[in-house]
N, C-alpha and C positions, 0 to 999 in steps of 0.2 A: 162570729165570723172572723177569719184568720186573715190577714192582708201581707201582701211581700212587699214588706216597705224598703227593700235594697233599691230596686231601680228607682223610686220614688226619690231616695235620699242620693244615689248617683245624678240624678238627672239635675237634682235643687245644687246640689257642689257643682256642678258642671255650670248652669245659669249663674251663681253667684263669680265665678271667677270672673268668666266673661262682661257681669253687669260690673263688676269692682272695675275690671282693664278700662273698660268704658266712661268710666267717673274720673277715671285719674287724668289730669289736665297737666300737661306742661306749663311750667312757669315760664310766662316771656323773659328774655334775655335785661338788661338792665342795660338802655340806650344814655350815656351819658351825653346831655346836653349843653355846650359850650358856649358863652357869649361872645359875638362877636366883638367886645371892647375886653374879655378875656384873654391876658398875657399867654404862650403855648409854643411847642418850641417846634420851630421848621421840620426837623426831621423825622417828626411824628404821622406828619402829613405828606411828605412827597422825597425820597431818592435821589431826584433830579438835578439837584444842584452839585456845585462844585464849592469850597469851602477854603480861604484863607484869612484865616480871624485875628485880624492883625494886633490886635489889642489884647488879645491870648498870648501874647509873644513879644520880644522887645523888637521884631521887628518894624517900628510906629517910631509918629515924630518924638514920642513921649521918653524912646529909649529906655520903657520900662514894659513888663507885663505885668497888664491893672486886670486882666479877667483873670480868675479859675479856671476857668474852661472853655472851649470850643464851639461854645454853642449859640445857635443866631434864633432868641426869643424875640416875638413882635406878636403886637394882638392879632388872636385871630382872622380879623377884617382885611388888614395888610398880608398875612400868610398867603388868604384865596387869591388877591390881585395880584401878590407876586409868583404863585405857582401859574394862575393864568397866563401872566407874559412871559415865563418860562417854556411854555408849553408851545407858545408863539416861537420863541426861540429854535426849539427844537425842532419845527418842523424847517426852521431853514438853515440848519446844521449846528446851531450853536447851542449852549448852554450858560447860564448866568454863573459866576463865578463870585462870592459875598465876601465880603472885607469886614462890614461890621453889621450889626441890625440894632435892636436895644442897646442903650446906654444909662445906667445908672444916675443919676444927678451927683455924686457925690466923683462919678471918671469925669461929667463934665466941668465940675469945676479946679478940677487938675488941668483938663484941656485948658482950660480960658488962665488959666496961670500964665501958662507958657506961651501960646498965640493968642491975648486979648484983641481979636480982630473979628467984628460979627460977620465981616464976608466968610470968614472961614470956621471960626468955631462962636457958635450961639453964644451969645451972653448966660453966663445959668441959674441968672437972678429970673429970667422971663420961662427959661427950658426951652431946649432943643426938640423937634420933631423924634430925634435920636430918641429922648428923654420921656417922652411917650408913646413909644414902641412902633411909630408909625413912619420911619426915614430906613432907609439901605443906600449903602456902600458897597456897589454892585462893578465889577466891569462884565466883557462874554469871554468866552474862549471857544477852540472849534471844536471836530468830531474829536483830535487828537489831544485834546486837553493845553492846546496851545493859546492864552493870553491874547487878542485882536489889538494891536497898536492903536491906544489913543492917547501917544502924543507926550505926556508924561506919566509918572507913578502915582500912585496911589495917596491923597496927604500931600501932595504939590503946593506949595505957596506960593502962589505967585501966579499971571496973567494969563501964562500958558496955558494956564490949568482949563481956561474960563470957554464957555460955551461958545461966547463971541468972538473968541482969537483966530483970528484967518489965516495967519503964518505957518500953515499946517497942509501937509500933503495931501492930495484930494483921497486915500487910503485911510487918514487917520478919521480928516474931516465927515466919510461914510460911514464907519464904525461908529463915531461919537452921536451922528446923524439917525442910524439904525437902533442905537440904545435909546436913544434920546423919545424918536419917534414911536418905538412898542412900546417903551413904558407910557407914555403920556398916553398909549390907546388903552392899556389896563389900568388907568384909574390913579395915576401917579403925575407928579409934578416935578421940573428938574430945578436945580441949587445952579444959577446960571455962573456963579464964581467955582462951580465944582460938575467936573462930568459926569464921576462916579457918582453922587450923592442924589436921590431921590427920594421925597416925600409923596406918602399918599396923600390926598385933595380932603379925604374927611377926616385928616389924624390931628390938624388945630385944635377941635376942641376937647382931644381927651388929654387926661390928665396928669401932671410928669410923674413919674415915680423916680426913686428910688430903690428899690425891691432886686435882692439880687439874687439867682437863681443859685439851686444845689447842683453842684455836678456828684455825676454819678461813681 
């Protein structure tokens, strides 16, 4: 008996491609997952800021440029609190504007060279909040990238500086009032000798580094 094995062997090539398409699986994407006490650098994660990194620049008390580069690293846990109160910001015109975030242990004890005074720069035998990625040197600015007066610059020494200083126009006193108030609602604490300067509430117990980041 003679058999037409063509459509026999069309029909099995036909079912094999099909059963093969069918087997082949995509490999899931590779989700990398980050610790929240994991160092990471702001602009990875949010646009939204505005950025003058004083310590990038000789424009500081220090009269020197002690960073590499522009970049404002904090552990990841501070990153989310601060894009949260940002976020805040923005829906009532403003934007946060960052002066410094991480600080190396080895810029803080230059700092304490020059101002040994713990109102203003940490002692950095203990370490700064700076110093374990969990403090910001924030002021806001508005829709047009303009600076909100509070009162003095950035790096002030002296009384004016201070949360508690009253000698201040009821203008500056709300902006400092306004910073002060959203950040302590995301999860942050203020440096009452300093306006700009906020610690996050859970950043005490991580631990100071040194580690200084690559620019690109």
């Amino acid at each position: 008996m003679i058999f037409n094995i063509k459509p026999i062997f069309v029909f099995c090539a036909i079912l094999c491609v099909y059963s093969c398409k069918s087997q082949t699986v995509t490999a899931p994407k590779k989700v990398e997952i980050v610790s929240d006490t994991a160092f990471v650098n702001l602009k990875d994660y949010s646009q939204d800021f505005v950025y003058d990194m004083k310590y990038a620049t000789s424009d500081n008390f220090l009269k020197a440029k002690v960073y590499d580069c522009a970049e404002c690293f904090l552990r990841l846990k501070t990153i989310k609190a601060l894009i949260s109160a940002n976020a805040d910001f923005i829906k009532m015109g403003y934007k946060i504007k960052i002066f410094d975030c991480y600080r190396p242990l080895d810029i803080q004890k230059r700092m304490w060279k020059i101002v040994p005074n713990p109102s203003y720069v940490a002692d950095p035998s203990k370490g700064s909040i700076h110093n374990r990625g969990g403090a910001v040197d924030i002021t806001l600015v508005d829709a047009n990238g303009k600076a909100l007066d509070m009162g003095t610059s950035f790096d002030f020494f002296g009384i004016e500086a201070s949360h508690n200083y009253q000698n201040l126009s009821q203008e500056i006193k709300n902006n400092r009032e306004l910073l002060k108030t959203t950040m302590i609602q995301n999860g942050f604490n203020p440096l009452d000798s300093e306006w700009w300067h906020y610690n996050l509430k859970t950043a005490s117990n991580d631990k100071v580094s040194n580690t200084k980041w690559k620019c690109d």
